[in-house]
N, C-alpha and C positions, 0 to 999 in steps of 0.2 A: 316663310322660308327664303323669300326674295330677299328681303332688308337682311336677313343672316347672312347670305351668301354674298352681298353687298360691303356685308360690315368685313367679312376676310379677307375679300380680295382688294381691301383700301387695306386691309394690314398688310397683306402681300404686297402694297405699294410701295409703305412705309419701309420694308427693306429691299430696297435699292440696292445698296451697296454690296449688301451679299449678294444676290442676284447677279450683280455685275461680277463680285469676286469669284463667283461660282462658273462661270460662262467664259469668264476669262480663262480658267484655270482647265475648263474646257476645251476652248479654242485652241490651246497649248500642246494639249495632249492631241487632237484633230491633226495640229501641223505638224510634229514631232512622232507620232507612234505608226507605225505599218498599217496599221487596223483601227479602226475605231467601235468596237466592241465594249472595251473599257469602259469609252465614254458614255456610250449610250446607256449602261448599266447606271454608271455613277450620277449621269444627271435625272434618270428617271426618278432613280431614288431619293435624291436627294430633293425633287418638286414633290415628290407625296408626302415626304417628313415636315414638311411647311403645315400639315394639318394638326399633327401634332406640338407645331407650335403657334397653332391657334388656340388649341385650349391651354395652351402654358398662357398666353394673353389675357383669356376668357378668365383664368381663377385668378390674377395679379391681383393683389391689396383687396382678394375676398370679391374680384367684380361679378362670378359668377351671381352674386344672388342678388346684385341689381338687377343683370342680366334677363333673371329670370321675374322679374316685377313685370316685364315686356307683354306687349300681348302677343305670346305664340308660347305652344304646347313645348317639353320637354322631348317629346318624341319627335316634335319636327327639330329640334335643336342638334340632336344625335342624326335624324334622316341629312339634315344638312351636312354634317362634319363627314359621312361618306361619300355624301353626291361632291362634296368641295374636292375630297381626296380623289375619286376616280377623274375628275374634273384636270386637276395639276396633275395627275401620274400619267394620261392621255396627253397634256399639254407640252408635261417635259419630254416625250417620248418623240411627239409628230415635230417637236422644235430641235431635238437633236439629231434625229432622220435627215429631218430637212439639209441642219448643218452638217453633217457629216457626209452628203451627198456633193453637195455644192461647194465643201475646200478639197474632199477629195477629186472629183472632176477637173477641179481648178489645177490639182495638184498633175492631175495623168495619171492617178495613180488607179489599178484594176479591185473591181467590190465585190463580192458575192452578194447578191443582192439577197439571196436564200437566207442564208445566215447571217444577213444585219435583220431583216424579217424576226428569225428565228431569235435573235436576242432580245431585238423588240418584245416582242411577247414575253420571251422570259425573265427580263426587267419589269414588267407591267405585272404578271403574275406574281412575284417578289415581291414587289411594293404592295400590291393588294393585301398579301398572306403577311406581311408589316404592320399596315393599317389595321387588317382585322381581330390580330393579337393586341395592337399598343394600345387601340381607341378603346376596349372594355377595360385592361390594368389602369389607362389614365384614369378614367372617369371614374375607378374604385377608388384608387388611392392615391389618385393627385399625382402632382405634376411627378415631387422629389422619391417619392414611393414608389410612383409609378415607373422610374427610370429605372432603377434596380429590380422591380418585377418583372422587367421588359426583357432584362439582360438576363435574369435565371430563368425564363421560359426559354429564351433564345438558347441556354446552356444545356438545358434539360432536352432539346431538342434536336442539337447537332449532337450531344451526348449518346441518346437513344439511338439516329441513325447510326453513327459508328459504331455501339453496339451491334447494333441489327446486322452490318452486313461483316464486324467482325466474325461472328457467333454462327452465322447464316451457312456458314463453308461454301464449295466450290458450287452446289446445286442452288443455291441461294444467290449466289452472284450470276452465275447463267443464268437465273430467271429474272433479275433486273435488266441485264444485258437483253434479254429473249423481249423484255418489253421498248426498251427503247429503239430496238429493230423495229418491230410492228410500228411504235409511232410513226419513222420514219417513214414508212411505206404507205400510212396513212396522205389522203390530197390534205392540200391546201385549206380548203374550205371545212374538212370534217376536223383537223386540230383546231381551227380557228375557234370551229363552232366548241369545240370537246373543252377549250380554255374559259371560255365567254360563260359557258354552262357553268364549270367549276369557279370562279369568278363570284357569279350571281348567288351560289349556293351557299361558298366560305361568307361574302359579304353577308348576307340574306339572317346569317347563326349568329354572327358577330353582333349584325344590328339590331337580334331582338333581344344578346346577352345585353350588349350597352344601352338599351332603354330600359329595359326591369333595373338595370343597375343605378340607372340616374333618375330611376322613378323615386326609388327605395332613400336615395342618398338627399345627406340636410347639408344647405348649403350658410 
């Protein structure tokens, strides 16, 4: 799993340039927006989606099934692409903290530190529930398949919630309302823990569907 996780973050090297394009376009929005909210969401995302194009790398011109000539197991191949993704979704998160700390101070300008926290997480939660949908559709059907399976779960998804809370009426929205109250009022440390839980649990499903699935699959 070492030499795996070796071999991505040299790919992660190899683009540079977005990287830079990305941080730049970052920094932008830092100096320019009242809040940095935005950003912290977009750059989160956008370092967990780097996993998913490590397996667009991995299948190129068929490399997958040298790949796996290797000596290491199929299941450590899939343990890695999660441990890689929590790895850059934690990375891009504590580096855009960081920066959006350090040009807002610079700036004068005042932060709720509660609610860059609170985005935090809910960027990092995002990205997970990302990863844990796209890493089983890529590894079924590939990279080009895979994008369009990715996009009609994603449809069927936000489809279903606006259903739900069209349909749901007034009792139904009071009772989402009634729970986002309660989180609120929950400490610091029990959301933490209540995300880290759910986190372990969604990841946990995802990576025993994406291993039976790249057990099963001929490369």
């Amino acid at each position: 799993m070492k030499g795996l996780l070796i071999k991505d973050i040299k790919l992660m090297k190899n683009q540079k340039t977005f990287f830079v394009a990305m941080i730049f376009v970052g920094i932008m929005f830092l100096i320019t927006q009242e809040t940095p909210y935005f950003v912290i969401a977009y750059i989160t995302t956008m370092f967990s989606m780097f996993t998913i194009t490590t397996l667009t790398y991995d299948e190129f011109e068929n490399g997958a099934a040298f790949l796996f000539t290797l000596p290491f197991g199929r299941r450590d191949y899939v343990k890695e692409k999660y441990l890689y993704g929590m790895i850059t979704c934690v990375l891009g998160v504590v580096i855009v903290t960081l920066a959006s700390v350090i040009i807002y101070t610079i700036r004068g300008s005042q932060m709720d530190m509660t609610t860059i926290g609170a985005t935090g997480l809910a960027s990092v939660s995002v990205s997970i529930i990302f990863l844990s949908l796209s890493i089983p559709i890529e590894i079924k059907f590939g990279v080009e398949k895979g994008r369009i399976g990715f996009i009609l779960v994603l449809g069927f998804f936000f489809a279903g919630f606006y259903l739900a809370m069209r349909f749901a009426g007034n009792e139904g929205r009071l009772g989402v309302q009634n729970v986002i109250v309660k989180i609120e009022n929950l400490s610091t440390a029990a959301v933490i823990g209540g995300l880290v839980g759910i986190w372990i649990i969604v990841g946990a499903i995802s990576m025993m569907i994406s291993i039976r699935l790249i057990e099963r699959k001929e490369y």
